[in-house]
C-alpha positions as CSV (number, residue, x, y, z in Angstrom):
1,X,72.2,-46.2,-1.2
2,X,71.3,-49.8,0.2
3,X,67.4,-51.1,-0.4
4,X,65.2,-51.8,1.9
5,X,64.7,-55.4,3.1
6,X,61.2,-55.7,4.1
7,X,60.6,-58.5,7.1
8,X,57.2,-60.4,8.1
9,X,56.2,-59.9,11.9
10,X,53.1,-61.3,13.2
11,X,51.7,-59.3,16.4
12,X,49.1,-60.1,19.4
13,X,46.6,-59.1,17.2
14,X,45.5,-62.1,14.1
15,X,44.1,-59.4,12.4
16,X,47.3,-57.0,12.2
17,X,50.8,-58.0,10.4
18,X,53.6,-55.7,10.4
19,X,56.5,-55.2,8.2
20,X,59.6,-54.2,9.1
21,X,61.9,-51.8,6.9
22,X,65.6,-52.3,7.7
23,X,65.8,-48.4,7.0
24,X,63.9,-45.4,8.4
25,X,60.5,-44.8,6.8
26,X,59.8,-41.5,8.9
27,X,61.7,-39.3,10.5
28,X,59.9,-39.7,14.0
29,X,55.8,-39.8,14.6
30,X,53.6,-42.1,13.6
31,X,50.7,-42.2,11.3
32,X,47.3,-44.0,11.2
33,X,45.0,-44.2,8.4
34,X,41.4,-45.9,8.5
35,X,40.5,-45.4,4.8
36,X,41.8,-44.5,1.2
37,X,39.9,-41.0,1.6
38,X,42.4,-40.3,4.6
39,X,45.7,-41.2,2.6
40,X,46.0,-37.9,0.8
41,X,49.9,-37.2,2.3
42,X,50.7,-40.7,2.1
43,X,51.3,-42.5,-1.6
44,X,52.0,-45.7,-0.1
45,X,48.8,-46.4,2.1
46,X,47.0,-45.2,-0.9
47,X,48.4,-48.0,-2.9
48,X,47.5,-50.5,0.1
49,X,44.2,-49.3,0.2
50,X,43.8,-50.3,-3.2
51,X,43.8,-54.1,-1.8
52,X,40.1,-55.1,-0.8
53,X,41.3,-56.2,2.1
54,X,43.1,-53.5,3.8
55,X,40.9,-52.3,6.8
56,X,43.5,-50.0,8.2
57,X,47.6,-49.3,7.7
58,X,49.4,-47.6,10.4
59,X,53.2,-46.5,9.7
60,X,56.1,-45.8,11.7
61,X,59.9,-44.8,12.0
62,X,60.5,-48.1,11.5
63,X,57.6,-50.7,10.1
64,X,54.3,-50.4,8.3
65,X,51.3,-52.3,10.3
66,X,48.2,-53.4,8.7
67,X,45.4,-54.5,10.0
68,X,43.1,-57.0,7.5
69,X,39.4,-57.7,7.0
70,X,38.6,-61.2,7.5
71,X,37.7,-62.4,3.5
72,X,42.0,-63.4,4.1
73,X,43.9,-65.6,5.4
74,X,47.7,-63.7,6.4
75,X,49.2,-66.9,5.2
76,X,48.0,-66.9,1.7
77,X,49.1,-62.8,1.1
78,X,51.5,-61.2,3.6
79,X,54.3,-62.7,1.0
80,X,53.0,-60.8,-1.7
81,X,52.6,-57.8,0.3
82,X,56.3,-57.4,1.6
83,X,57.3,-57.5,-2.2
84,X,54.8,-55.2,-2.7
85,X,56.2,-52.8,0.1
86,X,59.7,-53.6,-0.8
87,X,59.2,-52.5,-4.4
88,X,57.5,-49.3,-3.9
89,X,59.9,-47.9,-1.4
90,X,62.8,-49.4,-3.6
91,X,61.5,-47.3,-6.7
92,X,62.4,-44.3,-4.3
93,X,58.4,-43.7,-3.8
94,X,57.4,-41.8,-1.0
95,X,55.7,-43.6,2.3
96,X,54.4,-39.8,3.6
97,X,55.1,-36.1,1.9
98,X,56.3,-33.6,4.4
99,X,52.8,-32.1,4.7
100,X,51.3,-35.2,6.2
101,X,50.5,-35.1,9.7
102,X,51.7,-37.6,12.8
103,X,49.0,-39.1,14.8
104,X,48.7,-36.9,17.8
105,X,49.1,-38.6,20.7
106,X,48.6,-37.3,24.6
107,X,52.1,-37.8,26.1
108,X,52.4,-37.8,29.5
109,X,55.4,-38.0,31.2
110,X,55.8,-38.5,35.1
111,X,59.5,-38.9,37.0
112,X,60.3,-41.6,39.8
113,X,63.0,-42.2,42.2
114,X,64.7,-45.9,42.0
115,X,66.6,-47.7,44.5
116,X,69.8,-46.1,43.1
117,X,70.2,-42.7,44.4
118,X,72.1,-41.5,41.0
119,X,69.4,-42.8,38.7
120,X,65.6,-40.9,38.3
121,X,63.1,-42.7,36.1
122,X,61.4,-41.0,33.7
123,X,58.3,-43.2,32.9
124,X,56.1,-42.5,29.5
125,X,52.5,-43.2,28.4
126,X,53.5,-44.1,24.5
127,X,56.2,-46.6,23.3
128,X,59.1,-45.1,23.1
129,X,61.4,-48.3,21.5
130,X,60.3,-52.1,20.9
131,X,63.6,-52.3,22.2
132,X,65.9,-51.5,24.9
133,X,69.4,-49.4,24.9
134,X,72.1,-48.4,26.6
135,X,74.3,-45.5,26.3
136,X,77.9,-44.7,28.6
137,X,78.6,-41.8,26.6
138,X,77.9,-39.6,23.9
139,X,80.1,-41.5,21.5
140,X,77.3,-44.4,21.6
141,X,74.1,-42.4,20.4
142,X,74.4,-42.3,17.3
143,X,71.4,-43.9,16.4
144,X,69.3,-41.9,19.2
145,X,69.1,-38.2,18.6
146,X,67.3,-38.1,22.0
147,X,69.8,-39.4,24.2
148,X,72.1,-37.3,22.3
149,X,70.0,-34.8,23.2
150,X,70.1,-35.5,26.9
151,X,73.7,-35.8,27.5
152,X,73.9,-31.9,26.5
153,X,73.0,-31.7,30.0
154,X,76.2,-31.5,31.5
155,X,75.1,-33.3,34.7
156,X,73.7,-36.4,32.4
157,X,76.1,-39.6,32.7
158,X,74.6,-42.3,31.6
159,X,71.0,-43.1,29.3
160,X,68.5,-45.8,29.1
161,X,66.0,-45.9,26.7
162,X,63.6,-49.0,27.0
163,X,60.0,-49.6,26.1
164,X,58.4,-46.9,28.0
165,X,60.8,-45.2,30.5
166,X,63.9,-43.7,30.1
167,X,66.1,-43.8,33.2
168,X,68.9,-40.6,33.6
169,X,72.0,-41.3,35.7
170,X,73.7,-38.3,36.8
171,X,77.0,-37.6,37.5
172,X,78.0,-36.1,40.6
173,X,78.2,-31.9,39.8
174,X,74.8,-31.8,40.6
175,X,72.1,-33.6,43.3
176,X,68.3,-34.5,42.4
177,X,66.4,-31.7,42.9
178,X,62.8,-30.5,42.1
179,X,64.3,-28.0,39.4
180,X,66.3,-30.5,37.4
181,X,64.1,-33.2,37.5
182,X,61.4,-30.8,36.1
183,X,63.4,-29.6,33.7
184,X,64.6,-32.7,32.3
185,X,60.3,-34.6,32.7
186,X,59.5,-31.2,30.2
187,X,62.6,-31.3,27.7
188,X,61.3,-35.3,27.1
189,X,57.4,-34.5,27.0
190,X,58.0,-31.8,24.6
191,X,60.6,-33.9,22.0
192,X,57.9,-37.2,22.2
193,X,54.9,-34.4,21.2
194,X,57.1,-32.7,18.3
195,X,57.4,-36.5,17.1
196,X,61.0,-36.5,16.6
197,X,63.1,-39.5,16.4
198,X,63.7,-41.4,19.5
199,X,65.5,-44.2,17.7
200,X,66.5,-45.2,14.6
201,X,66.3,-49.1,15.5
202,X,67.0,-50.0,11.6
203,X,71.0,-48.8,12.5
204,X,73.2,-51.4,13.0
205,X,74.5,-50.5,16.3
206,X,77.8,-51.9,17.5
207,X,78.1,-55.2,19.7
208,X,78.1,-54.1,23.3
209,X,81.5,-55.6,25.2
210,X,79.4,-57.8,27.0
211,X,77.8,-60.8,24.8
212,X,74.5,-61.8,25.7
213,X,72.3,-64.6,24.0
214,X,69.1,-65.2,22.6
215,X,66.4,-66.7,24.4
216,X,65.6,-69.0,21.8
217,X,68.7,-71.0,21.3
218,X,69.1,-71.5,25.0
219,X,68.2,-75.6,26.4
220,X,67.4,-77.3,29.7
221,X,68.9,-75.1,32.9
222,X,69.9,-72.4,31.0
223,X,66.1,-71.5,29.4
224,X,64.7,-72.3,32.7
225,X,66.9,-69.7,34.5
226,X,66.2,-67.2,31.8
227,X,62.4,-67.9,31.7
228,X,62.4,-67.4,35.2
229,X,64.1,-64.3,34.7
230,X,61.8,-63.1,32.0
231,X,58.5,-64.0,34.0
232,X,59.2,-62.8,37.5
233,X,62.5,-60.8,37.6
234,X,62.4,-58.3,34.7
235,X,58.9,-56.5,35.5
236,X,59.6,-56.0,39.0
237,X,63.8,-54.2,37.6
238,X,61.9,-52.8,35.0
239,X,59.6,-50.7,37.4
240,X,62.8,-49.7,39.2
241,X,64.3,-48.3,35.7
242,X,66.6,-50.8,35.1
243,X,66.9,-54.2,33.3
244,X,68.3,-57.4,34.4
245,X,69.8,-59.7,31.2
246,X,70.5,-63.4,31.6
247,X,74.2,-64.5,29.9
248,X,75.2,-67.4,30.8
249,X,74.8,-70.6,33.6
250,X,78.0,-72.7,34.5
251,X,76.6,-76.4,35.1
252,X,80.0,-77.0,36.9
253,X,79.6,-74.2,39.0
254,X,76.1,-73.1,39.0
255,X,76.9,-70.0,38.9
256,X,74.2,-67.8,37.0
257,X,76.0,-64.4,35.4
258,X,73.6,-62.0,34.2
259,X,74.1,-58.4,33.1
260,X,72.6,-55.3,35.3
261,X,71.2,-52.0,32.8
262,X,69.8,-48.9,33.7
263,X,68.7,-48.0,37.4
264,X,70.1,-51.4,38.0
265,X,73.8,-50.7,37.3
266,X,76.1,-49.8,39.6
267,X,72.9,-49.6,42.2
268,X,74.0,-50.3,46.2
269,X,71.3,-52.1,46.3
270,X,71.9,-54.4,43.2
271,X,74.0,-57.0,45.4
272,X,71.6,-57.1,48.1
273,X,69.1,-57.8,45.4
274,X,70.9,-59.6,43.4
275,X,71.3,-62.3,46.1
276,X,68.5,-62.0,49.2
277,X,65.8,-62.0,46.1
278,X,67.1,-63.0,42.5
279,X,69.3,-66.2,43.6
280,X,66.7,-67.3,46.7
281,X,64.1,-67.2,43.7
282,X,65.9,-69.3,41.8
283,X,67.2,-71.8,43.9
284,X,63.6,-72.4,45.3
285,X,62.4,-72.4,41.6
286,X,65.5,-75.1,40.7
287,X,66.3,-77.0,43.3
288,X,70.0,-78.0,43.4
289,X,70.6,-76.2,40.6
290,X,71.7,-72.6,41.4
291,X,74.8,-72.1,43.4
292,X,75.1,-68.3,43.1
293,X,74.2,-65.3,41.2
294,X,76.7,-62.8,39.7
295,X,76.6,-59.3,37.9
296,X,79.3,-59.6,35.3
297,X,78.9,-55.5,35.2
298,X,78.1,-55.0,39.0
């Protein structure tokens, strides 16, 4: 069995540092303890607890958080506390017995329509993935046991799971009605409250067809274009149940080619979209810059 290879995240909050497991630490749910008498079903935050300065440790699937007093700096310990982590769990310790119990949390789940009439929304009040992903086909869940779930529904097409939605596209056996979309808001509210595993984000998934890059090792028009995108674009798709990725600007050309997900893809409206809103934003935004937009996948 491979180790676990603990990694260092900072978060919003100074006070909180979390630390990523490259393997599942739960099987779905999440935990919260606020002190050692609370940590009777889980070995590890006891052993964190023993640290003076541990105010609170909160685990899931995925990562351990925890949250400091301030008699620390993060700097001067968060070092010693993945090997810590990273030495417990590879002794084959436990992080929570099967007795302990998930942090209940009131899910609510409501559906929406988007602008493509194939895809309904299902929008969720808890964090379903840090994350987003994409699945054609039943072949590509294997690290999702709820969107292989959903496809047993033999109207389901396509999923998209991102950070608090997941958006259903259906095929054409069947047409949106009240008794589907019912059906389909309850099957998701009641897997989220049974705290089962959404998605094991520590699997190493393979590389989609379409290569994308990251943000950070983009320069001059290129990060300006996918700023842009970031800032103004993505919250407006995302509210539509979709996603809009930036992969790659032609300086020849100027021709912008992004990648359309979720609601977004295959969407009538995507083109209209894509150039009456997307490519008049940018070419006010950059100036002589922007030629066109184009959906490598639309």
């Amino acid at each position: 069995m491979s180790k676990h290879q603990i990694t260092i995240e900072a978060t919003n909050n100074p006070s909180i540092v979390k630390f990523n497991s490259n393997q599942l630490l739960t099987q779905g749910g999440s935990y919260q303890y606020n002190n050692v008498d609370e940590t009777k079903e889980s070995p590890l935050s006891k052993q964190l607890f023993h640290l003076p300065f541990v105010s609170k440790v909160f685990i899931s699937a995925n990562f351990i958080a925890i949250e400091k007093f301030d008699i620390v700096e993060w700097s001067d310990i968060e070092h010693e506390i993945r090997e810590l982590i990273e030495m417990y769990l590879n002794q084959g310790n436990e992080v929570v017995t099967s007795a302990a119990e998930p942090k209940k949390v009131s899910i609510e789940i409501y559906a929406e329509s988007t602008p493509n009439p194939e895809v309904m929304k299902f929008g969720s009040n808890r964090l379903l993935t840090e994350n987003d992903f994409e699945y054609k086909n039943e072949s590509e869940t294997t690290n999702s046991p709820l969107a292989a779930e959903l496809f047993k529904y033999v109207f389901v097409k396509e999923v998209y799971i991102a950070e608090n939605y997941v958006s259903i596209t259906k095929n054409d056996s069947v047409e949106w009605n009240s008794d589907i979309i019912n059906d389909l808001r309850q099957f998701i509210k009641t897997y989220i409250e049974e705290n089962k595993l959404i998605i094991d984000e520590t699997m190493q998934m393979p590389k989609v067809e379409i290569p994308t890059v990251d943000i950070k090792e983009l320069e001059g028009t290129s990060l300006d274009i996918a700023g842009i995108l970031e800032e103004y674009v993505k919250p407006a798709v995302a509210a539509d149940g979709g996603n809009i990725v930036f992969q790659s600007y032609d300086e020849e050309t100027q021709v912008v080619n992004v990648i359309l997900q979720g609601a977004c893809s295959g969407c009538p409206s995507s083109t209209v979209t894509l150039k009456n809103g997307i490519e008049t934003m940018l070419k006010e935004m950059l100036p002589n810059k922007v030629s066109a937009v184009m959906a490598v996948n639309g």
